[in-house]
C-alpha positions, 0 to 999 in steps of 0.5 A, spaced: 631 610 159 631 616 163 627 622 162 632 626 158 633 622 154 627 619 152 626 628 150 632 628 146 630 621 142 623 624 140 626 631 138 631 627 133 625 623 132 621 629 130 626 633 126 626 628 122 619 627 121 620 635 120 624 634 114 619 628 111 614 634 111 618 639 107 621 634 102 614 631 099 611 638 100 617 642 096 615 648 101 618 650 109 621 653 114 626 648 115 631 652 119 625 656 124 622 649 125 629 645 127 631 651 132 625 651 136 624 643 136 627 642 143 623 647 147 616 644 143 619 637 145 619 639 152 613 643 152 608 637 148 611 631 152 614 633 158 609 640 161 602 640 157 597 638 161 593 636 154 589 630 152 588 628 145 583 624 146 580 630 149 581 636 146 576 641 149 577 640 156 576 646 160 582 645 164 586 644 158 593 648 159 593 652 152 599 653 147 599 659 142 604 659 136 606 667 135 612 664 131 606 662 126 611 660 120 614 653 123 608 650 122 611 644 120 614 642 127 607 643 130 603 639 125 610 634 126 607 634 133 600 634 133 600 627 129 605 624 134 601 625 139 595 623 136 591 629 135 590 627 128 592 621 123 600 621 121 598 619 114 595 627 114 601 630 115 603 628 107 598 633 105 601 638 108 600 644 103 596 641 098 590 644 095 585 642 100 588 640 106 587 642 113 595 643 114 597 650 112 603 654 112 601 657 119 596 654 125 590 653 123 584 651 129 580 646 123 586 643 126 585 638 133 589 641 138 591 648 135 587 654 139 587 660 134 590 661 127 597 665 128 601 667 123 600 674 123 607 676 127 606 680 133 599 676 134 600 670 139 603 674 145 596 678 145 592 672 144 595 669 150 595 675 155 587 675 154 587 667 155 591 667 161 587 673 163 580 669 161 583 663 167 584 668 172 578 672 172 575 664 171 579 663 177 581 657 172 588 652 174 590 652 167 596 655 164 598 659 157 604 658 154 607 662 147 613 661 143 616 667 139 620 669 134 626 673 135 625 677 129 617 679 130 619 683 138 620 689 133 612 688 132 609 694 137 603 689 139 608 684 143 610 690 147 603 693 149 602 686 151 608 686 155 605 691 159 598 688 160 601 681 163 605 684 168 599 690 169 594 683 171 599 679 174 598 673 169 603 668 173 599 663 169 602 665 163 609 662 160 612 665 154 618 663 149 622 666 145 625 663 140 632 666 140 637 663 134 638 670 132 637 670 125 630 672 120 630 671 112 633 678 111 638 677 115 640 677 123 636 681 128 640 685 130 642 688 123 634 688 122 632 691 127 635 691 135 632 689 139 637 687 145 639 687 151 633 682 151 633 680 159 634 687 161 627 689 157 623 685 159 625 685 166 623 692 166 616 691 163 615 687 170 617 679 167 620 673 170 625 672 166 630 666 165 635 665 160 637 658 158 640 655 151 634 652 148 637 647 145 638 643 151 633 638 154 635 638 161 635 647 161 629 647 158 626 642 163 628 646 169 626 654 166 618 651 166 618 648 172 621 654 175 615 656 179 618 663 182 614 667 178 610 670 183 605 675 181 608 676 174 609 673 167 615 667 165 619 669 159 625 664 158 629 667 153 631 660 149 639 661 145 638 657 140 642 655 133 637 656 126 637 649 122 639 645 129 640 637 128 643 637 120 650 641 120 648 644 112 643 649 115 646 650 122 646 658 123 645 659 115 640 664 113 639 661 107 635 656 110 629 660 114 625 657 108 628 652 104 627 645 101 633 640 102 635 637 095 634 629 094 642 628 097 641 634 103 634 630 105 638 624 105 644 626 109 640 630 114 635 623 115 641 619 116 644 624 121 638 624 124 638 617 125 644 617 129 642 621 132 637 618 135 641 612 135 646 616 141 639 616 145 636 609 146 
């Protein structure tokens, strides 16, 4: 099995695995984790230089979630990797359990707790920074939603990363074009998106981000000399299950029993299409 395809098997593998989750817990962001699947498969499986076994390497590439709600794919992830116990994951937002809503660093493999949008990008600069100073290889990568660039936060740490020349960090938005009250251009506009950031001095690159091999090619793009990455990710909310794609109404919603079921077989074949 080539590269590609063993990426698209996982990512149909772990949408399922997000499904599981949500199911038994009767709580998720459904269609924020099934957009931004594909972009955390290439970056956990394919870019990362992580270890499980050695969580607290110096040397470590980090991760910061901003988009701190679709938490659920992340947890799907760190267990898939082996940070933790899959069996966990059947904890997940049950009294006690280290398995919130939201990242939480008592977790193997999460660096900071996010949640708080327009949080991660900040966070993210002052690591990539802290690497510079350290003159440290490794790099720093951030996932946004689209929703949360209307926080001013996001924008004062635009013009930071391109003051320090940070081309150690990498980050991604989340484009599906939908939050939970409504679309980002009704709730607030923030477009023409590649235009801003370019101006705030990034790299940017646009791809759809629902495809395996286009997001490959955007993070081993290594033209971003002495400036920050943006990939703007196009992806559709609720991709992989053909009840939630681009349906608002699925930002955080629980399947009933028959949609849990059909999106399980869905996600079967899908994975069948790949071996």
């Amino acid at each position: 099995m080539n590269e590609v395809l063993r990426l698209k098997k996982k990512a149909a593998e772990l949408r399922s695995l997000v499904f599981d989750i949500i199911y038994e817990a009767k709580t998720g962001h459904t269609g924020s984790d099934l957009s931004c699947t594909d972009i955390l498969t290439v970056l956990y499986y394919k870019i990362l230089k992580n270890d499980p076994n050695n969580p607290d390497d110096e040397n470590r590439d980090r991760y910061i979630q901003s988009k701190g709600h679709a938490a659920e794919i992340l947890w799907a992830i760190l267990a898939d990797r082996g940070y933790f116990d899959k069996e966990e994951l059947k904890t997940f937002s049950k009294y006690k359990s280290r398995l919130m809503g939201h990242p939480n660093n008592k977790v193997e493999g999460v660096e900071m707790n996010t949640g708080s949008l327009g949080h991660g990008l900040g966070l993210s600069v002052g690591v990539a920074l802290a690497a510079k100073i350290d003159k440290k290889d490794y790099k720093t990568y951030t996932l946004m939603g689209d929703g949360e660039l209307a926080e001013g936060s996001v924008w004062e740490a635009a013009i930071a990363a391109s003051h320090y020349k940070l081309d150690n960090l990498t980050a991604i938005i989340d484009n599906n074009g939908l939050q939970i009250t409504g679309t980002t251009t009704e709730v607030m506009m923030t477009e023409p998106l590649a235009e801003k950031w370019r101006a705030f001095g990034w790299y940017v690159l646009e791809v759809n981000g629902n495809d395996i091999e286009e997001l490959i090619n955007a993070f081993e793009d290594n033209s971003n000399v002495d400036k920050p990455k943006m990939i703007i990710a196009h992806t559709v909310k609720g991709k992989g299950f053909d009840k939630s794609e681009n349906q608002i109404g699925w930002h955080h919603r629980v399947p009933n029993e028959e949609e849990y079921l059909e999106a399980k077989k869905q996600f079967k074949v899908q994975e069948g299409n790949y071996e």
